[in-house]
TILUMBA-965938 format. One record per residue (C-alpha): residue in one letter; x, y, z. Coordinates in steps of 0.02 Angstrom, whole numbers, plus 32768, in hexadecimal, padded with zeros to 4 digits. Layout:
BEGIN
AXYZ ...
This chain:
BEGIN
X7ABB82207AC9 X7B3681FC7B44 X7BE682217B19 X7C7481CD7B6E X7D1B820E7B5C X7DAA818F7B6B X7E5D81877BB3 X7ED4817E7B25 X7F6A80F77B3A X800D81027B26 X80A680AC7AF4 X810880607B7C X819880DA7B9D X811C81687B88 X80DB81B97C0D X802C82247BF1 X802582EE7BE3 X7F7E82FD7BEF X7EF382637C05 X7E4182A37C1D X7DBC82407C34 X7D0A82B67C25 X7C52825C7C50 X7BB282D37BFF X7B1982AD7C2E X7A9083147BCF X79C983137BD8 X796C83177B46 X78C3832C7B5F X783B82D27B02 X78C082407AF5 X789C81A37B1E X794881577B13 X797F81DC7BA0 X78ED81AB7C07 X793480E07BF6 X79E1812C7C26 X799B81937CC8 X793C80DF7CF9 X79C9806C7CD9 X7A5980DC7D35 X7A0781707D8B X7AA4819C7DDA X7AE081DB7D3F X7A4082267CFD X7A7782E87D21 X7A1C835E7CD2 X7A6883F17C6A X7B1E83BE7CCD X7BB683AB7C50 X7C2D83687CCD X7CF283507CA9 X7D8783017CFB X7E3583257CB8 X7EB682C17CFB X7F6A830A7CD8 X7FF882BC7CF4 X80B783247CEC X811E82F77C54 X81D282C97CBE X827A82F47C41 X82AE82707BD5 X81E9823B7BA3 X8192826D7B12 X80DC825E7AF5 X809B81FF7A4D X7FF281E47A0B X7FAA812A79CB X7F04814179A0 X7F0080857990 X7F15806A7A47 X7E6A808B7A4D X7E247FE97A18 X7E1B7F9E7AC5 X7D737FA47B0C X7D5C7FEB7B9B X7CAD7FEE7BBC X7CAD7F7C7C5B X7D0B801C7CC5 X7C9280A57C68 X7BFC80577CD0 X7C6380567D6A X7C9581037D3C X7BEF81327D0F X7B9B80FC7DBF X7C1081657E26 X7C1581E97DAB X7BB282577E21 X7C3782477EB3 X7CC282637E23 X7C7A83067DED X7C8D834D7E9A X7D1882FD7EBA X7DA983277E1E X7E2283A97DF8 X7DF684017D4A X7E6E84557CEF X7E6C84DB7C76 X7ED885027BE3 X7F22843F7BE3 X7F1183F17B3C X7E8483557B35 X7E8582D57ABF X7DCF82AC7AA5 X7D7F82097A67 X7CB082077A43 X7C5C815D7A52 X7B9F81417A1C X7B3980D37A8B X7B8080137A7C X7B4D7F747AD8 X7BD77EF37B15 X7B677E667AE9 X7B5A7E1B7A44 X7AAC7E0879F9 X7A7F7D6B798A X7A667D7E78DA X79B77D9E78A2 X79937D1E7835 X78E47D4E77FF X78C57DDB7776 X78C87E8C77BE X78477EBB7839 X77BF7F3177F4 X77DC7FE8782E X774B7FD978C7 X77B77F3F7901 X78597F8F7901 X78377FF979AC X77FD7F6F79F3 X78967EF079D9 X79037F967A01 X78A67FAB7AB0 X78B37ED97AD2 X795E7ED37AAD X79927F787B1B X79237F147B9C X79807E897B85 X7A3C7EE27B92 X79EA7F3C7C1D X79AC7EB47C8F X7A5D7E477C6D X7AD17EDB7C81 X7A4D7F067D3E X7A727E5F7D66 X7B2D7E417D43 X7B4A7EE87D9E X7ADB7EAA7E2A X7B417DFF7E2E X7BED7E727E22 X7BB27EE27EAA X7B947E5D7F27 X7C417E047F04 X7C897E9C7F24 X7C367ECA7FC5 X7CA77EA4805B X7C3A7E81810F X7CB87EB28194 X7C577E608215 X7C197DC781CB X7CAE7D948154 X7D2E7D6F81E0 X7CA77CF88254 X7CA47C9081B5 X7D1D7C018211 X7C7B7BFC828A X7C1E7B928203 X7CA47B0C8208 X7C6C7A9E82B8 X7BED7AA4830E X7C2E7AD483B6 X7C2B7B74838F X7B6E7B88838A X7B807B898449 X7BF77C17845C X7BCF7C8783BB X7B407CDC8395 X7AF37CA782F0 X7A967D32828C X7A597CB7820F X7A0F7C528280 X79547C1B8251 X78CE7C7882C0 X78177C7182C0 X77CC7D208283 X775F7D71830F X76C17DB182C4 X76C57E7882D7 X76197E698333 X76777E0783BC X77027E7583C7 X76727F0583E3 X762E7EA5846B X76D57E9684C5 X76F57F5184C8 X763B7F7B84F4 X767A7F0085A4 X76FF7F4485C6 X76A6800785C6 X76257FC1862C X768B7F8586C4 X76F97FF986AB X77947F9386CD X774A7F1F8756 X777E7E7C86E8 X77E97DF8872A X78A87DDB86EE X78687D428682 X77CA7D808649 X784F7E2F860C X78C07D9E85D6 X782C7D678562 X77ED7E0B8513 X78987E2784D4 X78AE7D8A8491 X77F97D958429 X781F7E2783F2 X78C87E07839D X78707DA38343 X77F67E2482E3 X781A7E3F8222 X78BE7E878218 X787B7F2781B0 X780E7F478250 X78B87F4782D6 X78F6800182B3 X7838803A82C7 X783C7FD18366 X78C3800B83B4 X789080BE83B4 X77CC809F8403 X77B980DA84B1 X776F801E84DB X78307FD684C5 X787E8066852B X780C803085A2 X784A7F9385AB X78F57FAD85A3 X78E980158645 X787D7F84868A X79267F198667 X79A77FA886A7 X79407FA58730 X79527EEE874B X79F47EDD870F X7A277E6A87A6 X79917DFC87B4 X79B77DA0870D X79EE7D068707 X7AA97D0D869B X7A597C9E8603 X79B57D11861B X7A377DB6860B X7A937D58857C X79DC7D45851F X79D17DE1852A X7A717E2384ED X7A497DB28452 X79AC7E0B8437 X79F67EAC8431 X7A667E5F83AA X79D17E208353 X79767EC1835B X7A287F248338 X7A1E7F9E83C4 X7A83802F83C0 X7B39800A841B X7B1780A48494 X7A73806A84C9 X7A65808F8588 X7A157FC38586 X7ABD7F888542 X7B22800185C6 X7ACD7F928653 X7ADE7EF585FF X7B987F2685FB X7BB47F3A86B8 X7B517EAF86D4 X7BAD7E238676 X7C5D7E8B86AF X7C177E59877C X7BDF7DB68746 X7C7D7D7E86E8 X7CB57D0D876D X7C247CB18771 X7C097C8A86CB X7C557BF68657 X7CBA7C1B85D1 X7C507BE98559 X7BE37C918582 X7C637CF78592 X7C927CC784E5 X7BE87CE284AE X7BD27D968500 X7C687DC484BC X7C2D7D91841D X7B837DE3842A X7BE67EA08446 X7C307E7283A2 X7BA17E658349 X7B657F0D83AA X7C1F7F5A8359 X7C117F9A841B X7CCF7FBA846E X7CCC7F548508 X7D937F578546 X7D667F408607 X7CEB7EA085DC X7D797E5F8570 X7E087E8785E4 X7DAA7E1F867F X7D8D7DA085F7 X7E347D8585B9 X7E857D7D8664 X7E087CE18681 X7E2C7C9A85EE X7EF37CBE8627 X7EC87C5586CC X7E577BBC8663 X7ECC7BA885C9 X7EEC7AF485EE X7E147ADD85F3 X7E167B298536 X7DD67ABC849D X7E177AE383FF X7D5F7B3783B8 X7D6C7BAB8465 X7E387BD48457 X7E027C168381 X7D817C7083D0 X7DD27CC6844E X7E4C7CFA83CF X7DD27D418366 X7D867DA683F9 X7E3F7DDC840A X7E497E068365 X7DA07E658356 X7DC57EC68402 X7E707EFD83A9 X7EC27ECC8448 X7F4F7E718469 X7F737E338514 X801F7E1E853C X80007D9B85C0 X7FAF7D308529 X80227D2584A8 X80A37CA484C8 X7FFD7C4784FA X7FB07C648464 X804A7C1E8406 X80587B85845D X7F947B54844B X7FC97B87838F X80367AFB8377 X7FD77A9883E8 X7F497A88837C X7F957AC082C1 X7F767A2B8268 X7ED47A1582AC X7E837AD0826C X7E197AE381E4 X7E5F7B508166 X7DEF7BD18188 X7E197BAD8245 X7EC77BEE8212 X7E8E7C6781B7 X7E357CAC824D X7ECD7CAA82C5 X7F317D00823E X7EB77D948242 X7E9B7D8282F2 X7F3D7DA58310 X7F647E2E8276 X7EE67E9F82C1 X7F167EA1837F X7FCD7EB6833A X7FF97E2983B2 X80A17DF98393 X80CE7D43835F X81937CF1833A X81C07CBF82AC X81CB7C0182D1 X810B7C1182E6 X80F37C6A8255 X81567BFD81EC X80FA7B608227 X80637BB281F9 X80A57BDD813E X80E37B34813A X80387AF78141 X7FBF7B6A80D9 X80597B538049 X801B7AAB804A X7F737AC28039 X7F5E7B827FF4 X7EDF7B187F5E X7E5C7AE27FEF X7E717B7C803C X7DE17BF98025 X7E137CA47FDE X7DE67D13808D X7E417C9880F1 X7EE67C998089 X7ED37D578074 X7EE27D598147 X7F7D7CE1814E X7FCF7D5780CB X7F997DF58149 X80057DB081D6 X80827D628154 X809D7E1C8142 X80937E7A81DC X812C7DF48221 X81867E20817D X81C17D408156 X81FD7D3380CD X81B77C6F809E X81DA7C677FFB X815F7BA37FE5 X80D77C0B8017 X81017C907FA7 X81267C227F03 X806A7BD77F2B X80227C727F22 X80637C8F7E77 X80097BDE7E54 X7F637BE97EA6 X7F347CB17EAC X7F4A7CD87DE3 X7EBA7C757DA1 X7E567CC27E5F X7E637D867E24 X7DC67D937DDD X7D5D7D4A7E55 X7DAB7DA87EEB X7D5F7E437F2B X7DCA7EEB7F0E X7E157EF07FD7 X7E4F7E227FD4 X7E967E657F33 X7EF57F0A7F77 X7F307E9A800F X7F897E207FAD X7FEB7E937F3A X800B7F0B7FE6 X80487E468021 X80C87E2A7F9A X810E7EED7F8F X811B7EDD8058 X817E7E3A803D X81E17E757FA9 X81AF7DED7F43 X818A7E077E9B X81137D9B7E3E X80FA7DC67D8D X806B7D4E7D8A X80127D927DFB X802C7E447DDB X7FE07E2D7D32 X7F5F7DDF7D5D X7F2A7E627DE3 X7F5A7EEF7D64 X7ED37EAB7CCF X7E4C7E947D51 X7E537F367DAC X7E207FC67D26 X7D7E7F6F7D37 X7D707F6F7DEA X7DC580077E1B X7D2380607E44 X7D0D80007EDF X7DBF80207F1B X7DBF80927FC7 X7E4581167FC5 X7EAA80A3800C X7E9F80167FA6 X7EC180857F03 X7F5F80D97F6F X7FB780167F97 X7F957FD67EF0 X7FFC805E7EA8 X807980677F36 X80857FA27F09 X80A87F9D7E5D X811D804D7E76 X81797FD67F00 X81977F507EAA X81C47FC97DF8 X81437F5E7D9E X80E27FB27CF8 X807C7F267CCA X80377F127C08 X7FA17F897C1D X800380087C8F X7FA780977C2C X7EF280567C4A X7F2B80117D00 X7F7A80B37D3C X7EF7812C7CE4 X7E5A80DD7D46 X7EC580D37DEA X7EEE818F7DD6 X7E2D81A17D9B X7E0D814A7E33 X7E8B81A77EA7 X7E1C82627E6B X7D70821C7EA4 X7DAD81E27F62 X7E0D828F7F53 X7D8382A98006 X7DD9820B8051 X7E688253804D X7E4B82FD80B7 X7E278261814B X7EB181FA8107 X7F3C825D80D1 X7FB781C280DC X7F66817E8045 X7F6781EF7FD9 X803082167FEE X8030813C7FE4 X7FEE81407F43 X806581DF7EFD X80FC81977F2A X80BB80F47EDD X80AB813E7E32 X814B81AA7E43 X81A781177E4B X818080D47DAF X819381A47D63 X80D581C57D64 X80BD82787DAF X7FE8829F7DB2 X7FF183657DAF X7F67837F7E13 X7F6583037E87 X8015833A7EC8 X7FF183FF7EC4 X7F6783BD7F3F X7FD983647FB8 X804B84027FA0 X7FF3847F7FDC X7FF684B48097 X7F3A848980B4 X7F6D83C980A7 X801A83DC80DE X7FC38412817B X7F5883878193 X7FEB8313817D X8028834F8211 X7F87830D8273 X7FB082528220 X7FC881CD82A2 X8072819A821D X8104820081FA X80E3824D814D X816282D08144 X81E2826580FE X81618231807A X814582E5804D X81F08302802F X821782817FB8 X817482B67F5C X81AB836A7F3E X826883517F2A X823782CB7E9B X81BF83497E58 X824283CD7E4E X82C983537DFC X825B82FF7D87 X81E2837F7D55 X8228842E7D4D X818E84607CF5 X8130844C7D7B X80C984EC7DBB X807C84B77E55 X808984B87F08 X812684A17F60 X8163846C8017 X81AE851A806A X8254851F8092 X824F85108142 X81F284628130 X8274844180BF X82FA846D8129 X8294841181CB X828483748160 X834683628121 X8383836B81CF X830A82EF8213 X834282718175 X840C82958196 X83FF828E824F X83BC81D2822C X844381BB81AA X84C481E48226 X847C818282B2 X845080D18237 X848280D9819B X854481308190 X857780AA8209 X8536801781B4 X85D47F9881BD X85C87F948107 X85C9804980E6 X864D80728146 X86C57FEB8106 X86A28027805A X86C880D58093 X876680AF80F5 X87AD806A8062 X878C80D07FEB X87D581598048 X886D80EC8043 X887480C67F9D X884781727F61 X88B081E67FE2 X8860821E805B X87AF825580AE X879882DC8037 X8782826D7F9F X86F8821B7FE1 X86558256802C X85DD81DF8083 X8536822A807B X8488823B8049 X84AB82927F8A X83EA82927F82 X83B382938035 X82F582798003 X832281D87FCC X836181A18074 X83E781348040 X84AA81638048 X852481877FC7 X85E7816E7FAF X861382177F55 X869F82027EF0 X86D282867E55 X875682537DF1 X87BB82BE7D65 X87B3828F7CAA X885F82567CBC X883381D37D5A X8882824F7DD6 X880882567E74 X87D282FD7E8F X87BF833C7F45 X872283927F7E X86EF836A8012 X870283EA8071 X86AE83BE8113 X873C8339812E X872D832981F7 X87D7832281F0 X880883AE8182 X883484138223 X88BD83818249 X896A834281FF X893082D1818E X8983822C818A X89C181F780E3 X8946816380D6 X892F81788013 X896F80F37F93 X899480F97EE7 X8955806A7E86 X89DC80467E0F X89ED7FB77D7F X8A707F717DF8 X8A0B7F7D7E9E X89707F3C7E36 X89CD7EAE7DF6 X89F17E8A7EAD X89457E9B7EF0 X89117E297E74 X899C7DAB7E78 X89DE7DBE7F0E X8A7D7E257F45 X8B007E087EEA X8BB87DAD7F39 X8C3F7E357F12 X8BDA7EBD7F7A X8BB97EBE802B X8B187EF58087 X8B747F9C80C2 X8BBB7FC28014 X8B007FB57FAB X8AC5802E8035 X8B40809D8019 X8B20808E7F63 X8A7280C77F83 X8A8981427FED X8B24817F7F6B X8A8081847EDC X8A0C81E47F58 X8A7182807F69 X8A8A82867EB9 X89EC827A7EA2 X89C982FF7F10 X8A3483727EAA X89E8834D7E10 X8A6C82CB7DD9 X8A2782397DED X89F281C47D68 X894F81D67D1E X88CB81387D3B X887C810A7C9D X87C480E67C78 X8766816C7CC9 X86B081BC7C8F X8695826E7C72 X85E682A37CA4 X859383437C66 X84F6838A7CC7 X849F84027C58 X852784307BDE X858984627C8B X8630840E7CCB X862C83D67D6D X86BC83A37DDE X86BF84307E76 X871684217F11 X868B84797F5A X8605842E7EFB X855484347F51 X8505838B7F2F X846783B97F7B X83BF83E57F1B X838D84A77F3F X830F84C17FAB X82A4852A7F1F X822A84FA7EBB X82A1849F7E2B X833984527E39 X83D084B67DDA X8459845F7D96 X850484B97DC7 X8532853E7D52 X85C1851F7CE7 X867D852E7CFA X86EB856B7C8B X876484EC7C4D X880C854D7C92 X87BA85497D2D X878784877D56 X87B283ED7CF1 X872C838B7C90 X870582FC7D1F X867F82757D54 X8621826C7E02 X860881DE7E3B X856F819D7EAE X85A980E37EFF X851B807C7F44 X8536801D7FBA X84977FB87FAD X84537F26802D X83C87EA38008 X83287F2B8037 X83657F857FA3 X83227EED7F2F X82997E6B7F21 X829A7DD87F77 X832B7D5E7F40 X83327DC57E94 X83987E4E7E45 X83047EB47E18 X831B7F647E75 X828E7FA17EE6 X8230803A7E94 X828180B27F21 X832080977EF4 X82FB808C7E35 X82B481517E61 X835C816D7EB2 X83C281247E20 X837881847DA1 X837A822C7DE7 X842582257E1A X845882127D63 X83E9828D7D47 X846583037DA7 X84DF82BC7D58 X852982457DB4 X855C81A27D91 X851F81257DF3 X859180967E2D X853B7FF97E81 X85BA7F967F0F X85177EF57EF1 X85027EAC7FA1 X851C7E057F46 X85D67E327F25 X85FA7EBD7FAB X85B37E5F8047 X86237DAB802C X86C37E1F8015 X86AA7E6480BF X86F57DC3810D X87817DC98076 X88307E2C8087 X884A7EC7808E X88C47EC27FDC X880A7E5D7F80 X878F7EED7FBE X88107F7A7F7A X881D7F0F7EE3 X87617EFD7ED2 X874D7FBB7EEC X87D27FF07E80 X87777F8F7DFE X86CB7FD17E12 X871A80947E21 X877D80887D91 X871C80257D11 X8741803B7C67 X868B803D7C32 X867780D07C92 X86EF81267C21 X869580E47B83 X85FF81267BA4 X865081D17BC8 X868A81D57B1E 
């Protein structure tokens, strides 16, 4: 009996305390049902193993756990095979732990097929066993097969997939070599005979008699090539060729090369070594029809050749004008396949781009796109958009691994076309089942790169992956939840769509000791959206991986930081590993000393600030800063009395050393009346600033009058409006809230966290707020702030407005009265 533990759901708002999901596998001997089990999945057939992975996830404040035993009625049963095959990497691969509570489900065997009605009286008692073994048979030999079928859709061939275009003319047949190309078999006997020869005269053969041999012999069975390859008679003759490297003829050296192909000889055979010099002399000699071809042939080989490709891009630099279309999509699949980009080439490339755009196949373009995503070769945006322009028109024709390549590039140049965008949410929908896992995880990393949210599509990736996520690499699990975190999308199965990517994330947990960038992807993905995997992020805590982030070709500190501050804010339960101080410390000076160079002087930021200041009184009402530096955004820090008094607390006013100017201004009904109506005719321009400057000092003795419509905010039962307030998280393990004040000692009062937000902060020509800065958002009112968005959709226009309409605008959003009804 096989028991299958299941992964409870959840309501919505919910987020899971514990989710276990626990595979035993148990022998019984003398059973013939085990026995059918071992033969129809022996990867699962363990015996005497009882094997369990717990999956716990952190229960954040504000989230309670509930149980529906109802939710339960979903079937499952297509991710419990894929489950079940990898089972044996899972067990090795998945954090147990002890002492957390499981919610356990058993299941008795069930088939996913339906059965037709027996229509006939019931079978006698010797037929029963028989019609029970036909129809497990049966379910076995359809479920083989449909796993079979799903197995092969899935499979991705890096090296064959991308020469598809190659198929569309037949000009290519002369530059390209063609695996599938129809051969006569060579009878072993003969290929006997030919190695017998060549250990007889020892190397005494001609160069086309050599040229010969190698070509009859490619053409042996391929289940006889590894075996061939490794016989003394074939060394022979390789050194035979070394040996007469220069004697060949260039289409006898490029028969050759082919064989090697053919017979898939090693890339760091000393054979190809020679061949490699060889063509490298001979490159000026040859057309570029064989260059094409040679440098198609150390493809197929996956052999690095950058000097052959160097000498043969700087003669395809001096014969551009001689190149046919077929030859220029080649070359830029070479280009592409070499991941190098010549500099020399590019505007080149772009102009034989538009040259010949409306005359490429589809899959032409889909070619060039890759071609030119993996050599990172850079490419404007006119060509780009021209390019859009086109597959928008045609994404229907278009196959799915072509379309998936335009969207690559579409990416990597960041353009924002929005026809090509609104097709995809046509065409790729109905698409999602058919396409393999990767095409999949490329065009949701597409639309989170772009911003652009699709719900359509989202959904439909989000109800097809549970039953695919066992062929997601470590990678592919870590975008799709960095995508749907990004975008702050939970789609209608989030609990069964998160639980098997989380599943997933435990049995690549080896990927990510080589990858360590994927792993801290796919945690900040689900912290996003509030989803904290205990173990997972104890694992990327700890110094062991901390260490080998350091060793990461990308900058991961940053990512760390977020990580563990968002741990320690949202989860204060939390037990596990921590980031030292000293990182900590390292970290929040790297992520200020940007703020200060990039993001403080932002035009917007500092108009906001400058005027505030003025409206307020002065530097030390306002404090431009990163509040939660792990967030890397800035904050306007405001804190305002219960009353609507300012209070002043920034102490680190640069110019607190100085005379301070009286710049502040008291916003009275009659100064309000003429910022919004204008200034009124019985008072001059030097009268209503002595007026304000007459309200500031009293103001500044405590005489002023009071604003209305202010918010009180409480953060843990404790007031908080300090001059010397410390904003800043701890560096410990949990974040504190400040301890309280006694009421003679502050006032009640409100802080106040401004946001002074730009488009990146959003989708794509929406409103909806990127999952960063929906993180962000939340734990600053966690602390106890109110947040107070300046939208780039009203803030940014104003900018070009007076100065009277931006204090009016700010005065507005500051002093809201729904602030003050919330406080209540």
């Amino acid at each position: 009996m096989a028991t299958v533990l299941i992964c409870r759901r959840f309501p919505r708002l919910s987020r899971v305390t514990t989710l276990s999901t626990t595979a035993k596998c148990k022998a019984e001997s003398g059973s013939s049902k085990s026995k059918q089990k071992k033969e129809e999945n022996p990867e699962t057939a363990n015996t005497g193993t009882e094997c369990a992975a717990t999956i716990q996830l952190l229960n954040p404040l504000d989230y309670s756990v509930s149980y529906n035993p109802s939710a339960y009625a979903r079937s499952r049963a297509a991710s419990q095979q894929h489950a079940a095959r990898n089972s044996g990497q899972a067990l090795s691969d998945t954090f147990s732990s002890p002492g957390t509570t499981q919610v356990r489900h058993t299941f008795g065997t069930a088939f996913s097929q339906a059965l037709p009605p027996v229509r006939n009286a019931l079978p006698k008692p010797e037929s029963k066993l028989l019609l029970k073994q036909t129809i497990s048979a049966h379910l076995s030999a359809t479920q083989t097969k449909e796993e079979a079928e799903k197995e092969k859709s899935e499979m991705h061939d890096s090296k064959e997939d991308p020469r598809m275009f190659q198929k569309g003319r037949p000009e290519y047949r002369s530059f390209s070599y063609n695996k599938f190309e129809a051969v006569e078999t060579l009878p072993l006997e003969e290929g006997d005979s030919i190695l017998h020869s060549v250990a007889v005269c020892n190397g005494s053969q001609s160069p086309g008699t050599i040229t010969d041999y190698f070509h009859k012999l490619s053409r042996l069975p391929v289940e006889q090539h590894a075996a061939l390859v490794s016989k003394p008679g074939f060394n022979t003759l390789c050194c035979c060729a070394i040996k007469n490297i220069r004697l060949f003829s260039t289409s006898d050296l490029i028969d050759i090369l082919k064989a090697c192909v053919r017979l898939v000889v090693p890339p760091t055979h000393p054979l190809l070594n020679a061949c490699e010099n060889e063509f490298c002399r001979r490159v000026w000699d040859m057309n570029l029809d064989q260059l094409l071809l040679v440098a198609d042939c150390w493809r197929c080989l996956e052999r690095s050749v950058p000097s052959y490709l160097s000498i043969l891009f700087s003669y395809a630099n001096m014969h551009w004008k001689d190149l046919t279309l077929p030859q220029f999509v080649q070359l830029v699949y070479i280009i592409g396949e070499g991941r190098r980009s010549p500099a020399d080439l590019t505007q080149k490339v772009e102009s034989m781009i538009l040259k010949y755009l409306d005359s490429f196949t589809l899959e032409e373009l889909g070619a060039i796109c890759l071609g030119l995503f993996k050599s990172l070769s850079g490419i404007s945006d006119h060509v780009m958009r021209k390019i859009a322009d086109r597959v928008s028109l045609q994404m229907e024709d278009m196959s799915t691994y072509a379309l998936v390549n335009v969207l690559k590039i579409l990416r990597y140049t960041r353009m924002d076309h929005l026809p090509i965008l609104k097709e995809l949410g046509k065409v790729i929908p109905p698409r999602i089942p058919t396409i393999n896992i990767q095409g999949i995880m490329h065009i949701t990393l597409t639309c989170s790169s772009l911003h652009y949210f699709d719900e359509g599509v989202m959904a439909a990736v989000a109800m097809s992956l549970p039953s695919k996520v066992t062929y997601c690499r470590s990678k592919d699990a870590a975008k799709f939840l960095w995508s749907f975190g990004c975008l702050d999308y939970e789609p209608p199965n989030e609990e069964e769509f998160y639980s098997s990517l989380i599943e997933q994330m435990h049995r690549k947990l080896h990927e990510f000791r080589k990858f360590p960038e994927h792993l801290l992807t796919g945690l900040l993905g689900l912290a996003f959206v509030k989803r904290y995997p205990e173990e997972l992020i104890d694992y990327a805590l700890r110094d062991e991986f901390v260490q080998k982030t350091r060793g990461s070709k990308y900058e991961l500190r940053k990512d760390l930081f977020t990580l563990s501050k968002s741990v320690e804010i949202e989860c204060p339960s939390y037990q596990g590993n921590c980031l030292p101080p000293q990182l900590y410390q390292e970290i929040t000076k790297m992520v200020l000393d940007f703020a200060e160079q990039e993001i403080y002087v932002r035009p917007e930021i500092v108009e906001a600030t400058s005027l505030l200041e003025s409206m307020l009184g002065g530097p030390k009402y306002v404090k431009n800063h990163m509040i939660l530096p792990h967030t890397r955004s800035s904050d306007l820090e405001v804190h305002l009395a219960m009353d609507g008094r300012p209070i002043p607390f920034n102490s680190k006013d640069p110019t607190a050393d100085k005379k301070l100017k009286d710049i502040g201004v008291s916003l009275t009904d009659d100064l309000m009346t003429q910022l919004l109506k204008g200034r009124t005719t019985s008072q001059s321009p030097v009268e209503v600033e002595n007026e304000a400057r007459t309200a500031n000092q009293e103001r500044e003795e405590g005489t002023g009058t009071p604003h209305a419509g202010n918010h009180a905010v409480f953060s843990g039962g404790a007031l908080i409006a300090d001059a010397t307030l410390q904003v800043e998280p701890k560096s410990g393990r949990y974040l504190e809230a400040p301890p309280p004040l006694a009421l003679n000692q502050q006032p009640q009062g409100v802080k106040l966290a401004i946001q002074v937000s730009n488009r990146n902060h959003y989708c794509y020509s929406s409103k909806r707020l990127l999952g960063l800065h929906c993180l962000k958002r939340r734990q600053l009112k966690q602390l106890g702030y109110v947040v107070v968005e300046l939208p780039f959709w009203e803030w940014f226009p104003l900018l070009k407005r007076t100065r009277l309409e931006k204090l009016s605008y700010l005065h507005y959003k500051i002093f809201d009265p729904a602030l003050l009804s919330r406080a209540g």
